[in-house]
N, C-alpha and C positions, 0 to 999 in steps of 0.2 A: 641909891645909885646916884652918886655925886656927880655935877658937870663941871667939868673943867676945861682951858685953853693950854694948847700946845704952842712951845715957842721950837722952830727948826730951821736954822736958818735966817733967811730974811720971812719966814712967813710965819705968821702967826692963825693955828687953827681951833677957833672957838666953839663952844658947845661939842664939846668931845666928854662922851657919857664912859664912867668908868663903870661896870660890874661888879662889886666888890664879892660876889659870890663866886668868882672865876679865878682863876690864878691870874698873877702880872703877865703870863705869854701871852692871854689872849687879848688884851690891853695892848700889848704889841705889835700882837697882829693886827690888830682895827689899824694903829698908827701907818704899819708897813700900806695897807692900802689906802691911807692917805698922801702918803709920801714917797712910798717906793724904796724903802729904809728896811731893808730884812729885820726879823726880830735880831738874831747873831750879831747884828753890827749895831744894835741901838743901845746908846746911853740914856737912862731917862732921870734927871737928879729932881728932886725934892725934898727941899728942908737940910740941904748940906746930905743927904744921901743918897745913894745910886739903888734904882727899882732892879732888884733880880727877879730872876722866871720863879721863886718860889718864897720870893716875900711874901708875909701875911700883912694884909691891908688895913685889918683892924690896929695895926702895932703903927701904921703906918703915918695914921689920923689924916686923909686926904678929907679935902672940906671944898665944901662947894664954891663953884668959882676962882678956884686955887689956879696959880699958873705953873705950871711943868716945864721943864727946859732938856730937849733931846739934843743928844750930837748924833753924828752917823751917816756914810754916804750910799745915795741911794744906789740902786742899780741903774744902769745903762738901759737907755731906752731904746728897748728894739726899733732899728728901722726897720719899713714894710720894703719888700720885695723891688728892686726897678722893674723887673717883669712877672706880672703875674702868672702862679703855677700853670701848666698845661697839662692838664689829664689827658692820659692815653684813650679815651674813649670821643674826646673833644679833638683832637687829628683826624685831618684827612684820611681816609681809611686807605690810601695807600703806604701812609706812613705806618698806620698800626700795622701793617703788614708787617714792615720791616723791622718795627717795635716784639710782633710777638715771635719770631722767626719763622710761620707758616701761613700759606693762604689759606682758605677758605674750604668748608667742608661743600657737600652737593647735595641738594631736595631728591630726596627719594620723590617721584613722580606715581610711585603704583610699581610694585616689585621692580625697580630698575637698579636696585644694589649691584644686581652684576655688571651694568655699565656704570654706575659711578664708582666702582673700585677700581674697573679696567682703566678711566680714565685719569683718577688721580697717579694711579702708578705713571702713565704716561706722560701724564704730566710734571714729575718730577725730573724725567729728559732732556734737561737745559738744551740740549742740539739740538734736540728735533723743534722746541720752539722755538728757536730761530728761523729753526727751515720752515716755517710754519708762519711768521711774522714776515719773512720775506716773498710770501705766496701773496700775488695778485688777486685784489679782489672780483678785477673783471679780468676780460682776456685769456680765457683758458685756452690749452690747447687743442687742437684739433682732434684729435686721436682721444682726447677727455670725454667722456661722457657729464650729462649736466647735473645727474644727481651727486656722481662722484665731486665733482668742485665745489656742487652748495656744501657738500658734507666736509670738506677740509676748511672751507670758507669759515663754517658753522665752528669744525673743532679749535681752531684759529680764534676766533672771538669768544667762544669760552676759556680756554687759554688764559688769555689778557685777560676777560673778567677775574678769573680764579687770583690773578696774581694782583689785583686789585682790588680785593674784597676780604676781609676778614666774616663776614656774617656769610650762611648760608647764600649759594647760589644754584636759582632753580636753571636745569639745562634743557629749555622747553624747546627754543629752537635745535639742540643738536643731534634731542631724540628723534623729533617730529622729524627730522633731515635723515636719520641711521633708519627710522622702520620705514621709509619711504623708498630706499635704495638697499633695504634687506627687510624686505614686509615680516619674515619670520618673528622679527620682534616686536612686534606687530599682536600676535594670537593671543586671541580670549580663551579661555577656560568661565563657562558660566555666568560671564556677561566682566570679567573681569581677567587683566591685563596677566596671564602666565610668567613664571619667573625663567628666566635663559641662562644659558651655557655660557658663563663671564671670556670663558676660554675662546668660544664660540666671536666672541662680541671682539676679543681681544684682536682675532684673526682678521677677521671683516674689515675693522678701522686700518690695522696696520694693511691690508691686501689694497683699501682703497687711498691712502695716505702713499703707498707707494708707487702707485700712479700717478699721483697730483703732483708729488713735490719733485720734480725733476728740475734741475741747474739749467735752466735755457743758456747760457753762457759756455755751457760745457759741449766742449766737442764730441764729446762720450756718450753726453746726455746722464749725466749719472744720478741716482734716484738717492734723495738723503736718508730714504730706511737702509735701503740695501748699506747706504754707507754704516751706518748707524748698527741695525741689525740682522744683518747678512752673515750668514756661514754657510760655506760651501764644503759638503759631505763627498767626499769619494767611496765610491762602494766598488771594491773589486773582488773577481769570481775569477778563482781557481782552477781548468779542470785537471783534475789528478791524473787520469790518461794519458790527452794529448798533451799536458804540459799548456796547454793554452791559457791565456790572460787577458781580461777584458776588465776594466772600468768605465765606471760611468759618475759621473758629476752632478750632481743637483743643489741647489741655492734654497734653503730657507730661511726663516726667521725665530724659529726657534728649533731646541734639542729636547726630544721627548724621553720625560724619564717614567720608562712601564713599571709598574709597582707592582712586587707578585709578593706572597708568602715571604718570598725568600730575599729577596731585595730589601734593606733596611738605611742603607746609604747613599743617597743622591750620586755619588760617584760611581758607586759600583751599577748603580740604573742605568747613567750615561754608558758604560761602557759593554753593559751586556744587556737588557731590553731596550724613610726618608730621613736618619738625620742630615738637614745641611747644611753646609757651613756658611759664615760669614765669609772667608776669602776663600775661592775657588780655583785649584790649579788646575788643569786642562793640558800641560803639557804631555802628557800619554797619550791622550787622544789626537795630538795632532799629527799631521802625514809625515815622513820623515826631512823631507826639505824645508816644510815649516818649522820643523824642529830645531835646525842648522841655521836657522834665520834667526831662531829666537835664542839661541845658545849666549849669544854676546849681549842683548837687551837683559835678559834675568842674570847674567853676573855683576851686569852695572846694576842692577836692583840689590841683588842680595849686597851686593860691597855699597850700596846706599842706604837699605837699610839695617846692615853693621856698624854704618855712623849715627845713625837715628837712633838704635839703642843705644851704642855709647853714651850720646847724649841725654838720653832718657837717665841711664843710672846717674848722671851726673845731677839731674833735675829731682831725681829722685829723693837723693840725700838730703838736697835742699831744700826738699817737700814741697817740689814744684813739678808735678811728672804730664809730659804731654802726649796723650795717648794717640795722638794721631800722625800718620806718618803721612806728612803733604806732597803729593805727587800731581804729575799733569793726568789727563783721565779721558780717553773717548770711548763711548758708545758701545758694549757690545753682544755677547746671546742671552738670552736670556734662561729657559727653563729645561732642561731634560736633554735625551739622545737617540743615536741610531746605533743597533747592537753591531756593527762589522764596519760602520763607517769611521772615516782618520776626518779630522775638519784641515781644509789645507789655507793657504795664505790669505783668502778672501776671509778669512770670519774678524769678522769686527774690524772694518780698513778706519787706520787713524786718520782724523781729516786732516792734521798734519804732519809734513813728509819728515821733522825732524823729531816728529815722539813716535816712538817703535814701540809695535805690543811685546809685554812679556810672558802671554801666555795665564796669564795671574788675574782675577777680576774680584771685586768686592761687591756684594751684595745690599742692593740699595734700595728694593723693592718687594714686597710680600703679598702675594693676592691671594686672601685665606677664604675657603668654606667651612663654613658650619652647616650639618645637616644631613640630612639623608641619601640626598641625589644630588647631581650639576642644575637640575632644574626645579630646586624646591630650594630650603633654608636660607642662608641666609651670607653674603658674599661682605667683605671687609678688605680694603687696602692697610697697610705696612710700610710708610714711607720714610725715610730716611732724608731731613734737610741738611742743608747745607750746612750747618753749626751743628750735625753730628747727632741732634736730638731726632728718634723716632717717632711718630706721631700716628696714631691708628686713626683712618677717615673710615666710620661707620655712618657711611651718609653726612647730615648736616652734623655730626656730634664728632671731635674730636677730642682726645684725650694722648697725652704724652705717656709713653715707654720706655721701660729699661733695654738698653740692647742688648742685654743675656735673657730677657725672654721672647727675640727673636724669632731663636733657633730653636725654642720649643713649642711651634706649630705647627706640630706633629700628627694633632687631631688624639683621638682616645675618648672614650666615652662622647659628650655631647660639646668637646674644645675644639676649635679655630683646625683647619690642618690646611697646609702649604700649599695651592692649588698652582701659582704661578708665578718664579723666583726671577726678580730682573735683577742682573749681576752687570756691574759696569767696570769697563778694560782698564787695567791700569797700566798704564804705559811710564815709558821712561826718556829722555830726553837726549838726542845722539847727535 
């Protein structure tokens, strides 16, 4: 194994061991980590001839202390960075929010799945948390009672945490606040915490949340559920005799859809006591004057989006297709119906006076069971962010969805089934 010096340049590099049991590449390679000279680009002459990658070395006669003469330019020397990298785990976890596009899953406490599904659905309500960010943390109202304010207080700064957290967030104060002003959730079974009726839990939050968040500025006084999720059902009675007619009016916050044998369509549920769909039309159901109201908003839709296709196939061609149709969006019923009731103008009021409902709502929320009963297995949210990706909050564990398996939680054997569907109004702009 001969030692030899390299001449490259202005440098000359001595004690450079040849192998002669190797081929001349790997000769070359030693050289390239000297000098940063790829093998491909080195000339190496000795004796009036040029070393190739499959000279024989014995033919070669290299003798110790021989001097080598390369040509060849090196490679460019990487600069380092002006700013070193930032891993997404090294950001403020507010940023990782907006890095991974969702907040935060929620510590199962002791069977509280049912309130942490109810609340991430709710929590995906961009309006109500505002109305919620704009509640006083002191100063309630008179007419308030003081467990309802901690408890809005409560879902209000879990709110903000969630939207500020990507790691699990335990909701210690918003439980210890909900069984304290409905003890029901509250009850042991054998020295350990019973699982509840998520539907149950759904009602309660929205019944005391619609006390709390009223507009003190508003001469109305108007409650931002009711804004939010308010539908007003007319029920009116026939008598076939006298010919008489009476209605009557009542305000909830959701449409109950009864599920018999014979009922297999969320639609056909609404309209007489489940597949369902992604976009929900509602205009059958609604009273005839709503109807006359909405006539001119869904033709500005459908001739909106006949331009939105157009455009589509034209993105299409160009293997650029944008599947979503960007509209303005408020607030509005969420899950099921009443078999003889019309919904009249109050359902889903837009918070503004220039986007009109069209009757038409997208489905943005999924509150599924698994399980036996409402008060046993096991409850799961279905949420829908903002960038169009679904995301399933099983507790602290989430995991991202296809949106065509949505619409098949339908339940069947020991699968997921749709317990409670939040649809959000799409409106149009006039």
């Amino acid at each position: 194994m001969p030692t030899v010096s390299v001449k490259w340049q202005k440098e000359l590099y001595k004690g450079v061991k040849i192998d002669t049991t190797q081929p001349p590449y790997v000769f070359k390679c030693q050289l390239c980590d000297l000098t940063g000279v790829p093998p491909e680009r080195q000339t190496i002459m000795l004796k009036g001839a040029i070393l190739k990658d499959d000279s024989d070395w014995s033919k070669l006669g290299v003798k110790e202390g021989q001097k080598l003469m390369m040509m060849g330019t090196a490679d460019e020397i990487v600069k380092a960075p002006e700013k070193d990298p930032v891993f997404m785990e090294d950001l403020p976890e507010e940023e990782q929010v907006v890095t991974v596009g969702h907040s935060a899953g929620l510590v199962n406490l002791g069977h509280t799945c049912y309130m942490n599904s109810t609340l991430q659905c709710l929590h995906s309500v961009s309006e109500l948390k505002s109305a919620l960010i704009e509640y006083p943390q002191s100063g309630k109202s008179s007419d308030l009672d003081e467990s309802s304010h901690l408890l809005t207080v409560a879902t209000r700064d879990l709110f903000i945490e969630l939207d500020k957290n990507v790691k699990p967030v335990a909701p210690m104060q918003f439980w210890m606040l909900l069984r304290k002003k409905y003890p029901q959730f509250g009850e042991l079974h054998k020295g350990s915490l019973m699982q509840q009726d998520a539907e149950e839990c759904w009602t309660q939050i929205l019944d005391t949340l619609s006390q709390s968040l009223r507009s003190p500025s508003s001469s109305v006084n108007i409650a931002a559920v009711k804004q939010l999720f308010g539908i007003d059902l007319v029920s009116r009675v026939h008598c076939a005799e006298s010919g008489e007619e009476s209605s009557e009016t009542e305000s909830v916050y959701s449409l109950k859809c009864h599920i018999s044998h014979e009922v297999n369509h969320l639609h056909e549920g609404l309209k007489h006591k489940v597949d369902y769909p992604l976009v929900l039309d509602i205009f059958d159901l609604c009273s005839d004057d709503l109807c006359k109201t909405l006539e001119t908003p869904r033709q500005m839709l459908r001739d909106e989006d006949g331009r939105k296709a157009g455009l589509k196939l034209k993105e299409k061609s160009s293997a650029a297709v944008d599947k979503d149709v960007k509209m303005s969006d408020a607030e509005g019923p969420s899950n099921g119906s009443g078999e003889s009731s019309k919904a009249t103008s109050g359902e889903g009021v837009a918070s503004d006076k220039n986007e009109q409902l069209t009757g038409v709502y997208d489905l943005v929320a999924v509150l599924t069971h698994k399980g036996r009963g409402a008060d046993s297995g096991h409850y799961v949210a279905w949420v829908k962010q903002e960038n169009g990706q679904w995301i399933l909050f099983a507790d602290e564990n989430l995991t991202p969805q296809r949106e065509e398996d949505i619409t098949k939680l339908s339940g069947g054997g020991d699968w997921h089934m749709a317990y409670i569907c939040l649809y959000k109004a799409r409106t149009i702009a006039m």
